[in-house]
LODO-93231 format. One record per residue: residue number from 1; x, y, z of N, C-alpha, C, O, CB in turn. Coordinates in steps of 0.02 Angstrom, whole numbers. Each point is the difference from the previous one (the first is absolute). Last residue first. Glycine has a CB too. Layout:
BEGIN
+-----+--------+--------+--------+--------+--------+--------+--------+--------+--------+--------+--------+--------+--------+--------+--------+
: seq :    n_x :    n_y :    n_z :   ca_x :   ca_y :   ca_z :    c_x :    c_y :    c_z :    o_x :    o_y :    o_z :   cb_x :   cb_y :   cb_z :
+-----+--------+--------+--------+--------+--------+--------+--------+--------+--------+--------+--------+--------+--------+--------+--------+
: NUM :      X :      Y :      Z :      X :      Y :      Z :      X :      Y :      Z :      X :      Y :      Z :      X :      Y :      Z :
...
+-----+--------+--------+--------+--------+--------+--------+--------+--------+--------+--------+--------+--------+--------+--------+--------+
***
This chain:
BEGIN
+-----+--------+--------+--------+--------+--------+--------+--------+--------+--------+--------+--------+--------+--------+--------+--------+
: seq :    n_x :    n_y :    n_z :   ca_x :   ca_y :   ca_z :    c_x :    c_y :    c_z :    o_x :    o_y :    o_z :   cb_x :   cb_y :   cb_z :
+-----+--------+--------+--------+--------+--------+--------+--------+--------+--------+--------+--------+--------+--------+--------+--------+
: 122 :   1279 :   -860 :    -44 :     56 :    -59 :    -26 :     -6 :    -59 :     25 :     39 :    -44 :    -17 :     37 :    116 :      6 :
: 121 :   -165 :    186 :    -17 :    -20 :    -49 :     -2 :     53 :    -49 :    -12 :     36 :      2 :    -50 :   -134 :     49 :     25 :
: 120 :     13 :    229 :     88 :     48 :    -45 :    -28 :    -28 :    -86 :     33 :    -34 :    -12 :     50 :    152 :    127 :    -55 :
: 119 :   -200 :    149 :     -3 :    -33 :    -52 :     23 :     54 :    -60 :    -61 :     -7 :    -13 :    -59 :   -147 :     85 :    109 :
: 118 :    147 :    218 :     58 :     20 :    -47 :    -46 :    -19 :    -84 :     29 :      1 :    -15 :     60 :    101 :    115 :   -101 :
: 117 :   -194 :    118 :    105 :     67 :     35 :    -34 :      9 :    -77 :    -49 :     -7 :     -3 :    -61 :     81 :    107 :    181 :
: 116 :   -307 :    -29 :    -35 :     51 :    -49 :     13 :     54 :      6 :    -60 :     -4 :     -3 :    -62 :    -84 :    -78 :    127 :
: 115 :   -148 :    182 :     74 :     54 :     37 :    -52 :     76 :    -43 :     23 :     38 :      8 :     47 :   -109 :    139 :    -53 :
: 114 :   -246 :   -115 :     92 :     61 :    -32 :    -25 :     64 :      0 :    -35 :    -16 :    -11 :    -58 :    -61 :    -14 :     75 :
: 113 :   -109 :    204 :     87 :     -3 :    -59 :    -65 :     67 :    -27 :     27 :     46 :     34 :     23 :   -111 :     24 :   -149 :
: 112 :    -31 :     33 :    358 :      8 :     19 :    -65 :      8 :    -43 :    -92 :    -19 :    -58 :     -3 :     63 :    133 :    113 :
: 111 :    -51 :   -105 :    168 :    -62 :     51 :    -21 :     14 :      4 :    -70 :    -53 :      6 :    -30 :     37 :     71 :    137 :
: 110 :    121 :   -245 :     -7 :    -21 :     33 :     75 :    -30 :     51 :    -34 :    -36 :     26 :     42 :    129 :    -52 :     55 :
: 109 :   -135 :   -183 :   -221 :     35 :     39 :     11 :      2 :     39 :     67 :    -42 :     -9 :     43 :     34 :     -3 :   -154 :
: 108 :    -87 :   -232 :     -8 :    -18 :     54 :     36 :     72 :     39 :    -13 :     48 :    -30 :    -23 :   -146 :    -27 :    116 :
: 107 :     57 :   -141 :   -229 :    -62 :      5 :     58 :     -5 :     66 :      5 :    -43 :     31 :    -31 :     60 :   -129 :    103 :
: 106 :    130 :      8 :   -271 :     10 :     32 :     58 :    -79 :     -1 :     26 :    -45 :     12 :    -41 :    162 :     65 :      6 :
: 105 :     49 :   -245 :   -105 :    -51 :      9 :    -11 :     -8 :     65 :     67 :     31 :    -14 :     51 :    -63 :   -121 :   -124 :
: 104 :    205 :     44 :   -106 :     -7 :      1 :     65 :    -91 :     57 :     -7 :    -25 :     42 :    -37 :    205 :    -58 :     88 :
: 103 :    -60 :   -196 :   -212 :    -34 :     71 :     18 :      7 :      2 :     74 :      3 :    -47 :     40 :    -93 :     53 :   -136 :
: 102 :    181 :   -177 :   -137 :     20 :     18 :     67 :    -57 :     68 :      9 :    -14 :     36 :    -48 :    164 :    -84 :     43 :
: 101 :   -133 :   -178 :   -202 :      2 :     61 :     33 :     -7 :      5 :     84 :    -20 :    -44 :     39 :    -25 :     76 :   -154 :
: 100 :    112 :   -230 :      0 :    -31 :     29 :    -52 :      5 :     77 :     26 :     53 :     28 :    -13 :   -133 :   -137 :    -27 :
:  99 :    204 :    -87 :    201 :    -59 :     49 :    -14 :     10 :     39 :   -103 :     52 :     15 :    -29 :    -47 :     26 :    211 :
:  98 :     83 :   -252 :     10 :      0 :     23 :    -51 :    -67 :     73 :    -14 :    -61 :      1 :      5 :    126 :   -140 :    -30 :
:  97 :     88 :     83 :    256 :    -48 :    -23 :    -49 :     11 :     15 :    -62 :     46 :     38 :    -14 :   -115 :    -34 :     88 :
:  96 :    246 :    -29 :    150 :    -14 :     30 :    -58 :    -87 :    -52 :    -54 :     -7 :    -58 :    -19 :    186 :    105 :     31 :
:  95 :   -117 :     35 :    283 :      7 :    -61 :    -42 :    -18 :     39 :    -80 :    -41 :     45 :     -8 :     -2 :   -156 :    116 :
:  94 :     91 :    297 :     27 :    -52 :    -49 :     -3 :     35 :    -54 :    -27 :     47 :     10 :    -39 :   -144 :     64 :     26 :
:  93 :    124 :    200 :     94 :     47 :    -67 :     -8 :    -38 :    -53 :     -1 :    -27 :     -4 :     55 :    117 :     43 :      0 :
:  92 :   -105 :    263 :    -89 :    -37 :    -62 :     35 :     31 :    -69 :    -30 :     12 :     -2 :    -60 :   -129 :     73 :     75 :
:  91 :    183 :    192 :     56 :     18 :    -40 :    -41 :    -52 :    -59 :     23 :    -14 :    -12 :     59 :    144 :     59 :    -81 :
:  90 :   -154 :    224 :     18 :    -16 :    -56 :     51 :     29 :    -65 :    -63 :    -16 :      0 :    -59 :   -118 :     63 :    153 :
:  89 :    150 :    233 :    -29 :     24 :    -48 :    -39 :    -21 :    -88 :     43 :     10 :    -16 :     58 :    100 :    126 :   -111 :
:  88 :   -206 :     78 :    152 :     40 :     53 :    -63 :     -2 :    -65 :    -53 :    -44 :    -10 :    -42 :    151 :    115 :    116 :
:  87 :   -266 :   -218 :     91 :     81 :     58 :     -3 :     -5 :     26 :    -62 :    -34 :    -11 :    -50 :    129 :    -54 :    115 :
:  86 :   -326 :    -26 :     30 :     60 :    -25 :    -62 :     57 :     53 :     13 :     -4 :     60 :    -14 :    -84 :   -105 :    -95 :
:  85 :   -150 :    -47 :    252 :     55 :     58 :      2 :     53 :    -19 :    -42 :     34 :    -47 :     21 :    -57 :     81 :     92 :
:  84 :   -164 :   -224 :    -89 :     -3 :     68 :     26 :     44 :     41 :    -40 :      0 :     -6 :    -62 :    -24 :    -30 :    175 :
:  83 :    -12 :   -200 :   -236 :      1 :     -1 :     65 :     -9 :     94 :     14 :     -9 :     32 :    -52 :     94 :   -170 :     66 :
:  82 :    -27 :   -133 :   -160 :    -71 :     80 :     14 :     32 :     33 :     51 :     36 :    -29 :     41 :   -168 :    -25 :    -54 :
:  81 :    234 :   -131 :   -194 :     20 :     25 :     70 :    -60 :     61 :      9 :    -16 :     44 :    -40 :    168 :    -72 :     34 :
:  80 :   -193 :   -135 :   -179 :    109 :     -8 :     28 :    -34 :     23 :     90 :    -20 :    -34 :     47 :    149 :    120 :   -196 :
:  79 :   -328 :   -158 :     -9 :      8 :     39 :     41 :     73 :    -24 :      9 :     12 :    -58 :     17 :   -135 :     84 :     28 :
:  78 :     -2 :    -64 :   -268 :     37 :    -45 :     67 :     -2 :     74 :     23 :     -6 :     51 :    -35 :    101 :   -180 :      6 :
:  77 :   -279 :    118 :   -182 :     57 :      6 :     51 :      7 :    -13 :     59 :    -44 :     -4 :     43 :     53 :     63 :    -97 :
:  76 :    -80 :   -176 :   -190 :    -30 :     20 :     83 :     71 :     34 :     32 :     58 :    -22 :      6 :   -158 :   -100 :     20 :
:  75 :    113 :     22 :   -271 :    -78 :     37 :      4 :    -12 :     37 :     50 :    -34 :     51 :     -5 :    -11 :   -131 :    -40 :
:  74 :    278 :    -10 :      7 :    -60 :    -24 :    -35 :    -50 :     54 :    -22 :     -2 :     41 :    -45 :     16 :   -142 :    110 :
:  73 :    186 :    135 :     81 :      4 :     -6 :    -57 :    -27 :    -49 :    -40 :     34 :    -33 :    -39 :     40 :     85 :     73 :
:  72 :    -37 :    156 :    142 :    -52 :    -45 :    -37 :     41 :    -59 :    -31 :     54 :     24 :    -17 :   -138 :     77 :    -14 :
:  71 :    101 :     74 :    275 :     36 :    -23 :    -76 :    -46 :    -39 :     -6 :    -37 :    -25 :     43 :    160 :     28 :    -49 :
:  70 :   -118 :    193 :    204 :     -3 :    -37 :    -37 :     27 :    -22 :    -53 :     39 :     36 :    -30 :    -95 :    -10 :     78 :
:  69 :     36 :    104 :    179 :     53 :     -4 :    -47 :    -17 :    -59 :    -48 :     37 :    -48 :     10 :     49 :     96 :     75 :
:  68 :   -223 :    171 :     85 :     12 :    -94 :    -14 :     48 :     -7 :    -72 :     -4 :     36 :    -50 :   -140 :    -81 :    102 :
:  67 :     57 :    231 :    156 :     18 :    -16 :    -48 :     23 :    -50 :     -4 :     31 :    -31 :     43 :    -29 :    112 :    -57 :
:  66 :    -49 :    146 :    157 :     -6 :    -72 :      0 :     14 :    -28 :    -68 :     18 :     44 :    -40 :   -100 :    -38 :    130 :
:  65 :    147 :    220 :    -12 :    -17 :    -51 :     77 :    -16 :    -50 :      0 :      6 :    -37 :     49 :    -35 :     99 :     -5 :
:  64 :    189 :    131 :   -214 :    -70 :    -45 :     -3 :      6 :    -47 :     62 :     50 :    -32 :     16 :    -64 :     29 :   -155 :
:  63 :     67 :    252 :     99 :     32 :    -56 :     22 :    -38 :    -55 :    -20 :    -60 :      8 :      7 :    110 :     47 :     82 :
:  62 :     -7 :    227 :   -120 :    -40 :    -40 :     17 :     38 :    -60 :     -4 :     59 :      4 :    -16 :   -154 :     59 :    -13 :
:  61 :    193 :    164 :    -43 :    -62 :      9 :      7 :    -62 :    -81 :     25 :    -60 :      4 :    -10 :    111 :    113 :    -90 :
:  60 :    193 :   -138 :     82 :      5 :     73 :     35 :    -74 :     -2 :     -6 :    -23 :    -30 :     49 :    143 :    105 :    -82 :
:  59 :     -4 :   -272 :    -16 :    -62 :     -5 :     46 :      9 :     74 :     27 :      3 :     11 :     61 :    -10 :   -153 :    -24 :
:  58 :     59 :    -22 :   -269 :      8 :     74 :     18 :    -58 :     -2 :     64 :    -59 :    -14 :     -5 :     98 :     77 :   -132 :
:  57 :     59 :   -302 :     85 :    -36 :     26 :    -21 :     11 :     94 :     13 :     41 :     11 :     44 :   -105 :   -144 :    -33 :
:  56 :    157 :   -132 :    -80 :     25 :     56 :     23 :    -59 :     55 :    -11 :    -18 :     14 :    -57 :    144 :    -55 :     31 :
:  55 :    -77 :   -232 :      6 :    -35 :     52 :     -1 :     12 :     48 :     38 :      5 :    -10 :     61 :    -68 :    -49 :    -94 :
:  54 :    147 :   -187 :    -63 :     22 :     49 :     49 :    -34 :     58 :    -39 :      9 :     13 :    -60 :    112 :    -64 :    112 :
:  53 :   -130 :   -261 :    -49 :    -13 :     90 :    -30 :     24 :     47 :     70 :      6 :    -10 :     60 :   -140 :    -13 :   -152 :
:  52 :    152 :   -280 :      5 :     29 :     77 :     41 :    -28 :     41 :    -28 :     -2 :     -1 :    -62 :    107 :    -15 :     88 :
:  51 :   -115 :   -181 :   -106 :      4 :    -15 :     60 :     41 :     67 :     54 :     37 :     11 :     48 :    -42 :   -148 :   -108 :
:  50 :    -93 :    -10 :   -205 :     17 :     75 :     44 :     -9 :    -33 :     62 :    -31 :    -51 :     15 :    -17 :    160 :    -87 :
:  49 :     38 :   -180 :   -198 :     19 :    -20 :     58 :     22 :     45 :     43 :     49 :     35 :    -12 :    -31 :   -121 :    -36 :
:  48 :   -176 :     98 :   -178 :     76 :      1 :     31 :    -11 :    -27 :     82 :    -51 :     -4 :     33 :    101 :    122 :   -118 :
:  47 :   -221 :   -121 :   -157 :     19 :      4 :     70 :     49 :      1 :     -7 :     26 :    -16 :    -53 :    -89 :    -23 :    106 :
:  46 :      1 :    160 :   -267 :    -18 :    -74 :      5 :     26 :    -19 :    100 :     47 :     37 :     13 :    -14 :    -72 :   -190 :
:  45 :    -78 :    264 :     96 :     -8 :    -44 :    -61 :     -2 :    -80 :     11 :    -45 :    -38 :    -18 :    104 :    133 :    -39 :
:  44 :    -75 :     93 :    235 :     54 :    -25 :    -40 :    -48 :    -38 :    -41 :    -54 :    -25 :     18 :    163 :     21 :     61 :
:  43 :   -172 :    211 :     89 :     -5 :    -64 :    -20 :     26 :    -29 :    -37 :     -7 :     41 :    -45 :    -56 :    -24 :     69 :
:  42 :      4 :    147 :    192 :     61 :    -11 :    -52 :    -15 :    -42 :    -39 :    -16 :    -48 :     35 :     94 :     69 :     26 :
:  41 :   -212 :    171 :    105 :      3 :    -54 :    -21 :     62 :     -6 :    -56 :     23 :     46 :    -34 :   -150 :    -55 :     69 :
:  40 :    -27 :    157 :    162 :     58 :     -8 :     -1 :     24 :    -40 :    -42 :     43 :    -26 :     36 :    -50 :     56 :     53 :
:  39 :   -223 :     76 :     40 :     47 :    -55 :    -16 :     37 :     11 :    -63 :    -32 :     24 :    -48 :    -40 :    -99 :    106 :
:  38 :   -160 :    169 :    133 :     62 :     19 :    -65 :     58 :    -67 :     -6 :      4 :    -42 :     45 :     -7 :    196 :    -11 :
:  37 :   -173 :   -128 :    125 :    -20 :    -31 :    -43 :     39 :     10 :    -77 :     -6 :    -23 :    -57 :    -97 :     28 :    139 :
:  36 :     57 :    173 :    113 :     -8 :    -80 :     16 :    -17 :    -45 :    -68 :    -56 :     -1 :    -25 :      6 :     34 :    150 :
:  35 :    140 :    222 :   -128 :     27 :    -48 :     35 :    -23 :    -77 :     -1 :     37 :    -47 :    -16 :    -17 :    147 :     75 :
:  34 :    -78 :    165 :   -206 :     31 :    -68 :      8 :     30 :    -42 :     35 :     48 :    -21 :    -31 :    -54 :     56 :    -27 :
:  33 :    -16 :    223 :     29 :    -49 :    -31 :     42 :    -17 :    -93 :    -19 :    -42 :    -30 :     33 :    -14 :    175 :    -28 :
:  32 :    188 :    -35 :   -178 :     -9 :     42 :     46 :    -52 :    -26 :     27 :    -44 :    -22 :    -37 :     92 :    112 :     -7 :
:  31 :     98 :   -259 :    -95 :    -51 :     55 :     -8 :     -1 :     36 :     69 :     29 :    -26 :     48 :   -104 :    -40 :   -138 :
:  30 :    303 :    -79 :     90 :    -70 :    -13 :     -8 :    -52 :     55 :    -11 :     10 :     46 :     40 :     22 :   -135 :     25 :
:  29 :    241 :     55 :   -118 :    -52 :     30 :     58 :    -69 :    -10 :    -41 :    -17 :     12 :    -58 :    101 :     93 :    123 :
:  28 :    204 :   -190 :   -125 :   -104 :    -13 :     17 :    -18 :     35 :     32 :     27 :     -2 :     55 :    -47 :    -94 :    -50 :
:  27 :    276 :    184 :    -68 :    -40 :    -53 :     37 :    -71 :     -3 :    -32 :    -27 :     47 :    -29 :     93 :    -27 :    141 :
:  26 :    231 :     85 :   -101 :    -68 :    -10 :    -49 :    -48 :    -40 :     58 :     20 :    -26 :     52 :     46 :     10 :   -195 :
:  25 :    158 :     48 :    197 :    -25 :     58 :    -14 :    -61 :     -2 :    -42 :    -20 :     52 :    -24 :    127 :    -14 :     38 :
:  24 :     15 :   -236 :     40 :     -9 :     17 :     64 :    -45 :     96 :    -15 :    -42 :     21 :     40 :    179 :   -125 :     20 :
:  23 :    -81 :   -107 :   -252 :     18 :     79 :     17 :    -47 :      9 :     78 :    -61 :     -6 :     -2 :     74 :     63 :   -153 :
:  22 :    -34 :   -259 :     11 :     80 :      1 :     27 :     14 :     62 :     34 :     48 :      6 :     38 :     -5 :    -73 :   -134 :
:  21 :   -269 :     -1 :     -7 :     71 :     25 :    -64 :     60 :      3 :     43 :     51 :     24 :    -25 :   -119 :     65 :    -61 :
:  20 :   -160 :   -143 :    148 :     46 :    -44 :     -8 :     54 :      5 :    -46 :     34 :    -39 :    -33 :   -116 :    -12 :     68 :
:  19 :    -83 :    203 :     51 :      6 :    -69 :     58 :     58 :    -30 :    -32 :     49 :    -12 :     36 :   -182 :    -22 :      2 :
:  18 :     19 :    164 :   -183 :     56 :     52 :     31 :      1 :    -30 :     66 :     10 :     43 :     42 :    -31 :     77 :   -106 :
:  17 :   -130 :   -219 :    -88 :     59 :     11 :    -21 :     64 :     19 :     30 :     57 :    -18 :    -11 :   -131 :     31 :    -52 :
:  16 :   -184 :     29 :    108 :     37 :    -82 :     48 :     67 :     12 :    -42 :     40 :     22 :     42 :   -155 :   -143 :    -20 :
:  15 :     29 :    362 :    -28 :     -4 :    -67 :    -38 :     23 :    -53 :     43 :     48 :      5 :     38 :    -26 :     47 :   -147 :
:  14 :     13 :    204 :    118 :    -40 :    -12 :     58 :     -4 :    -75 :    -17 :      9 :    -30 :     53 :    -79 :    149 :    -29 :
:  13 :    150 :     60 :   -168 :     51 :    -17 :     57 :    -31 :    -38 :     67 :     23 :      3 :     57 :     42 :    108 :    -98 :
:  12 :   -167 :   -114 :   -198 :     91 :     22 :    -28 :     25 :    -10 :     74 :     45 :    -40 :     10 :    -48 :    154 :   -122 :
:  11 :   -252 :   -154 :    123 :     50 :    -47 :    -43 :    100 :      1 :     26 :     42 :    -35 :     28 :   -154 :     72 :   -147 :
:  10 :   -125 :    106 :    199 :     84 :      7 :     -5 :     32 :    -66 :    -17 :     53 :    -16 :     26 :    -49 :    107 :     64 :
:   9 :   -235 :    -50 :      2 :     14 :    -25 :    -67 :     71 :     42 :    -43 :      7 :     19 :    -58 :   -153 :    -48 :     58 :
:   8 :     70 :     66 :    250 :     -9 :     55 :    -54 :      8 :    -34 :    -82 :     11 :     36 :    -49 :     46 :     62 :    146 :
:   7 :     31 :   -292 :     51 :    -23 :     83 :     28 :    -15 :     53 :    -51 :     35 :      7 :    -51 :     43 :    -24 :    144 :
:   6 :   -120 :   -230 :   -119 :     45 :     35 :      6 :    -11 :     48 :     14 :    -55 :     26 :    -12 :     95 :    -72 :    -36 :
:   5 :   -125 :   -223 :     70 :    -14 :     76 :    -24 :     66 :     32 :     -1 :     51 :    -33 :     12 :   -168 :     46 :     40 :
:   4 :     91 :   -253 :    -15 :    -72 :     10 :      6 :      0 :     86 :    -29 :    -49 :     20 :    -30 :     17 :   -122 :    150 :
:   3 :    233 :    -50 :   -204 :    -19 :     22 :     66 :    -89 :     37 :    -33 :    -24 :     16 :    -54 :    188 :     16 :    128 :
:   2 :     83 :   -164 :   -183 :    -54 :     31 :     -8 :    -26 :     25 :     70 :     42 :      3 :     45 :    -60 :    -70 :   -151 :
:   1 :    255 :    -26 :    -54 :    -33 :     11 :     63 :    -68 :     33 :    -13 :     -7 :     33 :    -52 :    118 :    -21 :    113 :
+-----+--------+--------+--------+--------+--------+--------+--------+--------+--------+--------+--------+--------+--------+--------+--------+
***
């Protein structure tokens, strides 16, 4: 996993890593004063076939209000799903593509960095 920043460059507890280790107690948080334009990313070695993600985000200190769900798997990214206000937990259901890599991409927040407990893929 990778992502546009990290908080306080906290690697050890702040890393795109800690999205996708399975642990609801770990997470991504984006640099301090970081919202429009932060993102979220997975990428496999060679494509897979997907047709589901479930993102879980920490919404005690903030929320993200906009945001786009993308996948590659050439050169150009596909837009999955855009849209406002993301729950706690948001499953998204699509005809299955092939994608190379996956990002969620964030627009806006209701004020604060970004901080996503976990970003699963299937």
């Amino acid at each position: 996993a990778s992502s546009s920043s990290v908080y306080l460059d906290d690697k050890l507890n702040y890393s795109a890593s800690q999205a996708i280790d399975g642990n609801l107690g770990t997470r991504w948080n984006s640099a301090a004063n970081k919202i429009a334009g932060e993102w979220l990313s997975i990428k496999w070695s060679t494509p897979i076939m997907i047709s589901t993600i479930k993102i879980s985000q920490e919404t005690f200190w903030t929320r993200i209000s906009s945001y786009k769900l993308q996948y590659r798997n050439k050169e150009d990214w596909v837009t999955l799903k855009e849209g406002g206000d993301l729950e706690d937990v948001k499953i998204f259901v699509f005809p299955k593509v092939q994608a190379i890599e996956i990002r969620l991409l964030i627009n806006n927040t209701t004020g604060n960095t970004p901080t996503i407990k976990e970003f699963e893929v299937y």
